[in-house]
Backbone bond lengths (Angstrom), bond angles and torsions (degrees), N, CA, C in turn:
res aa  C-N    CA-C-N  psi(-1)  N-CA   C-N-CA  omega(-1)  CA-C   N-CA-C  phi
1 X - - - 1.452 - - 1.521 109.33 -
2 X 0.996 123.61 126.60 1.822 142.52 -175.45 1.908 109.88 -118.39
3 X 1.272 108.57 125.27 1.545 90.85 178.18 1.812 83.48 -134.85
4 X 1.244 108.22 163.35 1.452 114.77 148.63 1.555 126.45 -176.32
5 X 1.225 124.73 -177.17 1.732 103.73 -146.47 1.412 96.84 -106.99
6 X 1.533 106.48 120.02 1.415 118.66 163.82 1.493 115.86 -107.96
7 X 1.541 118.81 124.80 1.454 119.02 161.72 1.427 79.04 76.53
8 X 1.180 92.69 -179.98 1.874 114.67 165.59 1.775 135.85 -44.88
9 X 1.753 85.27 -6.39 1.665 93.93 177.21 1.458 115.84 -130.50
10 X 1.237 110.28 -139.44 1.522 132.51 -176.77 1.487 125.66 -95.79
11 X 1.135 151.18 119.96 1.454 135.97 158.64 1.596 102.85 -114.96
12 X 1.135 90.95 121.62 2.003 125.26 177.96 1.402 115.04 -89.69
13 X 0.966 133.88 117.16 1.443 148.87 171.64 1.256 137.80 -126.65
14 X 1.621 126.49 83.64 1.182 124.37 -170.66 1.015 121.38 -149.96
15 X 1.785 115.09 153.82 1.305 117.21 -163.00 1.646 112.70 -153.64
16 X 1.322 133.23 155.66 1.236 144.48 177.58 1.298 95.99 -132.41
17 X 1.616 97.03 -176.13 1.680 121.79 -168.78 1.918 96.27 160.59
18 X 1.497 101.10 130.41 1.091 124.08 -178.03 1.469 123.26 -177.83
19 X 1.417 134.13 167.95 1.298 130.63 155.68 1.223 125.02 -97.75
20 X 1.396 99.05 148.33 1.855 104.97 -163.66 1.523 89.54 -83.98
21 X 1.915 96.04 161.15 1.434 108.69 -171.03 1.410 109.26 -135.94
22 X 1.554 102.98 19.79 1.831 95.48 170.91 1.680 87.69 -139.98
23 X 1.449 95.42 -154.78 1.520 113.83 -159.78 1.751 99.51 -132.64
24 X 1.247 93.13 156.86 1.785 91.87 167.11 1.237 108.46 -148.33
25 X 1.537 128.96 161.36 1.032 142.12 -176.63 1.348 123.56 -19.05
26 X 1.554 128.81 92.54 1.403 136.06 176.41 1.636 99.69 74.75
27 X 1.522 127.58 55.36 1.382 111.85 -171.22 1.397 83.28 -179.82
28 X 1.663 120.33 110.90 1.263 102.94 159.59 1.879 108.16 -89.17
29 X 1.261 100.33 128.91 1.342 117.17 -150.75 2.005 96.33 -92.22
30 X 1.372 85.70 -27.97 1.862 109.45 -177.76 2.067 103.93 -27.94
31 X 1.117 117.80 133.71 1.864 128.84 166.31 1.244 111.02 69.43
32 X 1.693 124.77 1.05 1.616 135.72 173.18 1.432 92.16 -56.30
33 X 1.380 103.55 134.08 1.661 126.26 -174.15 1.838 80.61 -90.32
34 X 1.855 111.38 134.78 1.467 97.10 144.99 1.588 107.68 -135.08
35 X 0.952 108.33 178.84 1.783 129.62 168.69 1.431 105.31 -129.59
36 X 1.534 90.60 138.11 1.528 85.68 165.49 2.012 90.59 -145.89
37 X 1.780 106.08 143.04 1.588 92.49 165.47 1.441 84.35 -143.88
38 X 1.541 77.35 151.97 1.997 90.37 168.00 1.930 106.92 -126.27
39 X 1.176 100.84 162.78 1.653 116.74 173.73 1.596 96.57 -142.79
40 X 1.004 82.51 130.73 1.777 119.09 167.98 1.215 136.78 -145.46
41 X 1.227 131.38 149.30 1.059 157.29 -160.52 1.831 132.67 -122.82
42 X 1.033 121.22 104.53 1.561 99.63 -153.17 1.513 75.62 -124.89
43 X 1.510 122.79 138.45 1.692 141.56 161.04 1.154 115.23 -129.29
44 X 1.416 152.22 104.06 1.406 137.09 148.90 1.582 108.00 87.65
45 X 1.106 150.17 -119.26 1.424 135.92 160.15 1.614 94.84 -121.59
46 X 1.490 103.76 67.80 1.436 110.35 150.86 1.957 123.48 -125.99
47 X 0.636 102.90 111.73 1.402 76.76 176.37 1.753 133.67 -119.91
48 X 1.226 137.50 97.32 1.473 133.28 -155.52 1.349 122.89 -100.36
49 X 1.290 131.44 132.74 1.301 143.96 -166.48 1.331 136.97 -113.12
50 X 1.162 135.57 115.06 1.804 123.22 -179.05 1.387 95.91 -110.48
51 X 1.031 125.89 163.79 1.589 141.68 -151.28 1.538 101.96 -167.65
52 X 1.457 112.19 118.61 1.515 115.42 175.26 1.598 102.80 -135.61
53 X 1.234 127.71 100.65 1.428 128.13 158.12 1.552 120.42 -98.28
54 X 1.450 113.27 155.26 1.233 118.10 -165.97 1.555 99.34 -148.28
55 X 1.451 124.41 135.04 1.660 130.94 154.19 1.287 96.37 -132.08
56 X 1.455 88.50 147.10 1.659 131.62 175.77 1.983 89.95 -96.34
57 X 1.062 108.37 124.89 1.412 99.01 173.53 1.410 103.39 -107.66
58 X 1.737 101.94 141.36 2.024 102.86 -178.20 1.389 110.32 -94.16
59 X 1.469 113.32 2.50 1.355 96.42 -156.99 2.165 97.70 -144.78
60 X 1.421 107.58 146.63 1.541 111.93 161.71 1.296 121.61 -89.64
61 X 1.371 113.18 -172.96 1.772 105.48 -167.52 1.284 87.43 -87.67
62 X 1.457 137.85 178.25 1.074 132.93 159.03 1.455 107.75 -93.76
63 X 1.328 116.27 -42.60 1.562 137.30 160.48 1.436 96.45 -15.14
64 X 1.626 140.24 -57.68 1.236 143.53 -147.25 1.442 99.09 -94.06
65 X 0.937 126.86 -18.93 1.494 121.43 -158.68 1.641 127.90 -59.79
66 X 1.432 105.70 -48.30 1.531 99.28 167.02 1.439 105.40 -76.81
67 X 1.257 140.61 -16.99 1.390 132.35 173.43 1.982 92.95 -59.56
68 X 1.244 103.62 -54.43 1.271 101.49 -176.50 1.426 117.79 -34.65
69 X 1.423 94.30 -71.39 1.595 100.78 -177.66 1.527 125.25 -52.54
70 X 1.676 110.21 -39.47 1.462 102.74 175.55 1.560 117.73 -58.49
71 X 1.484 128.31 -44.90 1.083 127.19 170.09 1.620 110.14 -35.87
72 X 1.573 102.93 -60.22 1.612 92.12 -171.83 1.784 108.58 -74.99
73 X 0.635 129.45 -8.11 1.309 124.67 160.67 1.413 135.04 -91.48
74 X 1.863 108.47 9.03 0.960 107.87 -172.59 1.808 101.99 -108.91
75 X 1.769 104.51 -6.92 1.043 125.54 -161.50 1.308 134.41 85.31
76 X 1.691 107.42 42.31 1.120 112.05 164.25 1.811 117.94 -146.39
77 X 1.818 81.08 53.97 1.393 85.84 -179.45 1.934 125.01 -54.75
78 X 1.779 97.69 -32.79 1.710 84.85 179.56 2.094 126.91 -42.84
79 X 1.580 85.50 -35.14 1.511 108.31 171.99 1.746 107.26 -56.54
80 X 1.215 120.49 -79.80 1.128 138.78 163.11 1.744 116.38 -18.72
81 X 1.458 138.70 -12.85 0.933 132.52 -149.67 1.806 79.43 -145.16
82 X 1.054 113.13 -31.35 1.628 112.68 -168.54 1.694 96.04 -84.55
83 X 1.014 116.54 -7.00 1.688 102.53 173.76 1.369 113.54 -140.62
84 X 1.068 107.32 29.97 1.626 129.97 172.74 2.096 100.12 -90.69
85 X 1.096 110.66 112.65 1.293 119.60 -172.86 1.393 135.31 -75.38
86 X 1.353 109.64 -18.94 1.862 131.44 153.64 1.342 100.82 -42.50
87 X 1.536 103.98 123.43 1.565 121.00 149.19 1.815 108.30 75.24
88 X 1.334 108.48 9.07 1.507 129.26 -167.63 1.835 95.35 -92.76
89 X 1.556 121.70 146.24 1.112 100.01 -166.40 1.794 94.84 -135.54
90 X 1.682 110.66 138.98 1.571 111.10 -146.27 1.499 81.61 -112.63
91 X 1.464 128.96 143.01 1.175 135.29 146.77 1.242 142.22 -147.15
92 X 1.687 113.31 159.84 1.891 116.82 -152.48 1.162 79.44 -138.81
93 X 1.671 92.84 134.29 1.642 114.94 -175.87 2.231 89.43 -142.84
94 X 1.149 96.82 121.93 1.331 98.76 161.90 1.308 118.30 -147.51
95 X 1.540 116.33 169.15 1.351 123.98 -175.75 1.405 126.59 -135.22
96 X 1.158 137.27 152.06 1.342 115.86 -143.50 1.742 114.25 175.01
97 X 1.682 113.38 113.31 1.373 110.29 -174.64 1.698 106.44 -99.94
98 X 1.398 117.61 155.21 1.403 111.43 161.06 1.345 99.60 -137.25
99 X 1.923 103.11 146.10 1.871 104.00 177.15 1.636 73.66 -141.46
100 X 2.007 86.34 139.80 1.326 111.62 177.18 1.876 96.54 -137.15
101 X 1.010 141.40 112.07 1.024 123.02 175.62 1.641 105.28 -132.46
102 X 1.441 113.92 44.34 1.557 119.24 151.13 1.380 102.55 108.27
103 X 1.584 129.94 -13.81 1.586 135.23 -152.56 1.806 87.78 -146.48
104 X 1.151 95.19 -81.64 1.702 110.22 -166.13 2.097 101.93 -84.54
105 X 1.588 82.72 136.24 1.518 89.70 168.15 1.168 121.26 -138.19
106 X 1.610 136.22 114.29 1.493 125.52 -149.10 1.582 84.77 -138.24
107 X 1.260 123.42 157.77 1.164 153.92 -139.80 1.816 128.89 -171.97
108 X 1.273 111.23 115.37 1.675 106.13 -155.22 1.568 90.74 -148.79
109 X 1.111 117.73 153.07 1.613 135.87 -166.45 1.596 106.14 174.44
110 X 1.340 91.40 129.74 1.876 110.30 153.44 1.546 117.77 -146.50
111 X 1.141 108.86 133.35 1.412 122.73 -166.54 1.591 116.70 -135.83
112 X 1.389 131.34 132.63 1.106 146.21 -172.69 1.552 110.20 -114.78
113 X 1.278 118.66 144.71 1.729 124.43 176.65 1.547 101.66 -131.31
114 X 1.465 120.03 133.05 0.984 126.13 -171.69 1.775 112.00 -124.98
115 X 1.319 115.71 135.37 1.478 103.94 -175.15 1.304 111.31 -127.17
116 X 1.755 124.97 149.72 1.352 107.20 -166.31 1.645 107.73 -97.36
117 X 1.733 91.15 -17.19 1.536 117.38 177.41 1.460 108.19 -55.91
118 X 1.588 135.40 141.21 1.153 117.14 -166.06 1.678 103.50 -105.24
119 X 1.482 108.42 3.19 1.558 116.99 -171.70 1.914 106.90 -86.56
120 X 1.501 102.53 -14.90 1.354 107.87 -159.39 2.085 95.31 -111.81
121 X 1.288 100.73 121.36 1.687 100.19 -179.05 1.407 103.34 -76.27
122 X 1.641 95.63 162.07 1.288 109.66 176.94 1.584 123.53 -84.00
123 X 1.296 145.31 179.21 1.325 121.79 170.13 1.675 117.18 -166.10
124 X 1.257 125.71 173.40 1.309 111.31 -170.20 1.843 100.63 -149.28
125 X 0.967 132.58 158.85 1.163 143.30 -165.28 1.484 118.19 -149.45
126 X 1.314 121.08 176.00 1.299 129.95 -162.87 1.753 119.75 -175.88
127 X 1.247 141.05 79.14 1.064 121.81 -175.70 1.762 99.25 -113.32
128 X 1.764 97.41 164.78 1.366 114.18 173.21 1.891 121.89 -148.44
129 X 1.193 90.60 144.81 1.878 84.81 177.26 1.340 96.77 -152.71
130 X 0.834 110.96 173.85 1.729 152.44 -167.43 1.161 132.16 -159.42
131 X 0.979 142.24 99.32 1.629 152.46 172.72 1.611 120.05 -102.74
132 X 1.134 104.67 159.65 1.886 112.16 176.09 1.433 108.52 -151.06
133 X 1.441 113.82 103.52 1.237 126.66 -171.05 2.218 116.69 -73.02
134 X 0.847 125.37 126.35 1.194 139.01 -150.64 1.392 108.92 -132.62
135 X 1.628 119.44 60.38 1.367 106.45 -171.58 1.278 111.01 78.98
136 X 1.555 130.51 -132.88 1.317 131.06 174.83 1.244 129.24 -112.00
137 X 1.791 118.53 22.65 0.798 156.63 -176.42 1.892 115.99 -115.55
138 X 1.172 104.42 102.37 2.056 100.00 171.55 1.721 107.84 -132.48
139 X 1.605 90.19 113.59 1.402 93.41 169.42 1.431 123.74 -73.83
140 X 1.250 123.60 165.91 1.804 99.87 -163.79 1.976 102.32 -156.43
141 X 0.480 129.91 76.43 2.338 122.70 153.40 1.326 107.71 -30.88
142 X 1.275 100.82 132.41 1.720 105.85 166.61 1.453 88.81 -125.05
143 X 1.513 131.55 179.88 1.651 145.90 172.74 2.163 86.46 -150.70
144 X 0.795 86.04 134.32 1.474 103.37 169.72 1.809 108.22 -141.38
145 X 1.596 120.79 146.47 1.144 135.76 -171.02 1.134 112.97 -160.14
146 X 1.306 130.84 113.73 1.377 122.19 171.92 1.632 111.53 -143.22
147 X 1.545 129.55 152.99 1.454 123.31 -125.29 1.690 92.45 -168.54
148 X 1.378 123.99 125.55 1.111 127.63 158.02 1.536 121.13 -86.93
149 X 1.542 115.31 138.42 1.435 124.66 159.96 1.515 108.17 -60.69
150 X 1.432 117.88 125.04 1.532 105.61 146.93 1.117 134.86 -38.18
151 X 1.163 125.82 136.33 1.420 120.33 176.06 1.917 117.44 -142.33
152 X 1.109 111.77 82.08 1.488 131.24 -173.85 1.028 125.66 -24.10
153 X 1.425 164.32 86.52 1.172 133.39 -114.16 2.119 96.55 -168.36
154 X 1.265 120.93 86.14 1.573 111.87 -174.23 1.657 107.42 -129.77
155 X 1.068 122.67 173.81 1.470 139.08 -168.87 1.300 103.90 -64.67
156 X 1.744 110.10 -59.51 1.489 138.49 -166.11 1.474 105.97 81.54
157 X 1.231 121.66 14.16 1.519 130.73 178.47 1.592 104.52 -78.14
158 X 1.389 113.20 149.00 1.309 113.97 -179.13 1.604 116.96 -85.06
159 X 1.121 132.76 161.39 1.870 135.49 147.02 1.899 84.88 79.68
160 X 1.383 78.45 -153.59 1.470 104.64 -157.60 1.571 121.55 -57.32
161 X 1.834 97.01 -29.17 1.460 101.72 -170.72 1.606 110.87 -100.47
162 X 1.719 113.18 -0.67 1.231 125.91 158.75 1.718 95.46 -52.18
163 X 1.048 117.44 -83.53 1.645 141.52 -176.82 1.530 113.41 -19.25
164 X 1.036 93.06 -42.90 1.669 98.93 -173.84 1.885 100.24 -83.24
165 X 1.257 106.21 -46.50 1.641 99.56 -178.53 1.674 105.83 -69.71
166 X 1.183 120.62 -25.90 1.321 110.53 172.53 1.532 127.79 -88.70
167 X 1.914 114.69 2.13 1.362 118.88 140.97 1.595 111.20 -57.09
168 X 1.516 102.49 -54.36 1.630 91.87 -175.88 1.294 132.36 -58.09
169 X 1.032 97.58 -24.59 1.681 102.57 178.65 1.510 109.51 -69.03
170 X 1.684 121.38 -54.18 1.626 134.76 160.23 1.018 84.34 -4.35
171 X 1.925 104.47 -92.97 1.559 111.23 -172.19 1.352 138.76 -6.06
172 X 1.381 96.78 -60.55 1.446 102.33 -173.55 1.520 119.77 -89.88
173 X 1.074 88.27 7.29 1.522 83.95 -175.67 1.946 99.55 -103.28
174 X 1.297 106.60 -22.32 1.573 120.12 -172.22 1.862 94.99 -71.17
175 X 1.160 115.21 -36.92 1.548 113.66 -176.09 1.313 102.25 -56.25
176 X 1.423 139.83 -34.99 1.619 132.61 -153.44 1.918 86.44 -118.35
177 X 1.306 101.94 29.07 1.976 85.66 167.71 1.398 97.31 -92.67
178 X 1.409 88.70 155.76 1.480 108.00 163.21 1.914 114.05 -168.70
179 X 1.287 91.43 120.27 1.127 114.65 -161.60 1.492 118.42 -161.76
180 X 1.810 98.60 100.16 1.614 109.42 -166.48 1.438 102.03 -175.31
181 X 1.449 105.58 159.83 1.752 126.53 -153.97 1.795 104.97 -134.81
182 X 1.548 96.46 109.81 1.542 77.55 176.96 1.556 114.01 -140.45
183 X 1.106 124.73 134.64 1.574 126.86 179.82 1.476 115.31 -106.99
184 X 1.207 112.32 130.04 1.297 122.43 173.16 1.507 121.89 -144.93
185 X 1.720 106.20 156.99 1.400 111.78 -168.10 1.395 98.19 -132.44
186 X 1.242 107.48 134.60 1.679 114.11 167.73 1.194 120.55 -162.15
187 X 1.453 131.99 -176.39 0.973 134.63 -169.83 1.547 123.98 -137.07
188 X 1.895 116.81 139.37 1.432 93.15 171.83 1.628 119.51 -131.92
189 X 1.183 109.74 155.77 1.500 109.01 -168.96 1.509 111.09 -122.30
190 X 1.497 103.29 96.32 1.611 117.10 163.05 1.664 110.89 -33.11
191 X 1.097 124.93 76.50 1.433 119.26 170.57 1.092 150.33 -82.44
192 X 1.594 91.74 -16.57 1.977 113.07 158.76 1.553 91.43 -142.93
193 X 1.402 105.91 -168.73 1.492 118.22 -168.85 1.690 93.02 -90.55
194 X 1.199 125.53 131.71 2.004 151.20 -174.94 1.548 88.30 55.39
195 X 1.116 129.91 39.24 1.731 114.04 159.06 1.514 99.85 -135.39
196 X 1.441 103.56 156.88 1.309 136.14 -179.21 0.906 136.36 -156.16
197 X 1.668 126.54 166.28 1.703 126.69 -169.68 1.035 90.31 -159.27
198 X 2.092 93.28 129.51 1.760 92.38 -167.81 2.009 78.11 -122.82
């Protein structure tokens, strides 16, 4: 982490890189190379953010595998190799202001995920909040939105057994949707000094 003083404020600079060492849900996630760097900016009670993460993924589903293979054996290995998830490289880039200046607290972000894998959709996001602090009490709105790109995705095989590999593909491509809108209101109450209840 590097900071130093530009203009009237802050410039933030930081970055990691390492391999992951566990697993997550249906994904052994295990020797994925990542990066992550951020730049920021902090002025007055503003503060603004860019966010760039990146994984190298080491590993395919296993789940996919004879799907894998039938494709390439059905003769459509170019397909077969384009959504095969080894060595495929996933990335989240977002951007994002926050102003807190002791009363009002507002909050803004948009973020994009990009995949090189052709089984995994792409997607884009958007959240927002607002709060007004009241003593030890801040009521607060968030709007959240997040939205997949199409992403076209077929065998190119002819007749019947085209059809069936291009259900599977549907499939797989329906597992990585995400696409949903949500608003919420709540509240939080400073009740000792660094604790809270939202």
């Amino acid at each position: 982490r590097l900071r130093w003083p530009a203009g009237d404020g802050i410039l933030r600079l930081e970055g990691f890189t390492g391999r992951a060492a566990d697993n997550i849900p249906n994904y052994n996630f295990k020797g994925t190379g990542i990066f992550k760097g951020t730049l920021g900016y902090d002025i007055g009670a503003w503060q603004f953010r860019y966010i760039n993460t990146q994984a190298k993924l080491a590993h395919n589903r296993d789940s996919m595998k004879s799907f894998v293979d039938g494709l390439t054996q059905a003769g459509a290995g170019e397909v077969a190799r384009s959504i095969e998830l080894q060595d495929k490289v996933s990335t989240y880039q977002s951007l994002g202001a926050a102003y807190d200046d002791g009363n009002w607290q507002l909050q803004a972000a948009v973020n994009t995920i990009r995949h090189e894998a052709a089984q995994m959709q792409n997607s884009q996001a958007l959240t927002l909040l607002a709060g007004y602090r009241w003593g030890r009490l801040t009521p607060y709105f968030s709007y959240a939105q997040a939205k997949n790109s199409p992403k076209p995705l077929t065998s190119g095989l002819p007749g019947a057994l085209g059809a069936t590999f291009d259900d599977g593909l549907a499939q797989a491509l329906q597992s990585s949707q995400i696409n949903s809108r949500t608003l919420s209101a709540g509240m939080r109450w400073d009740f000792r000094r660094n604790m809270d209840l939202k």
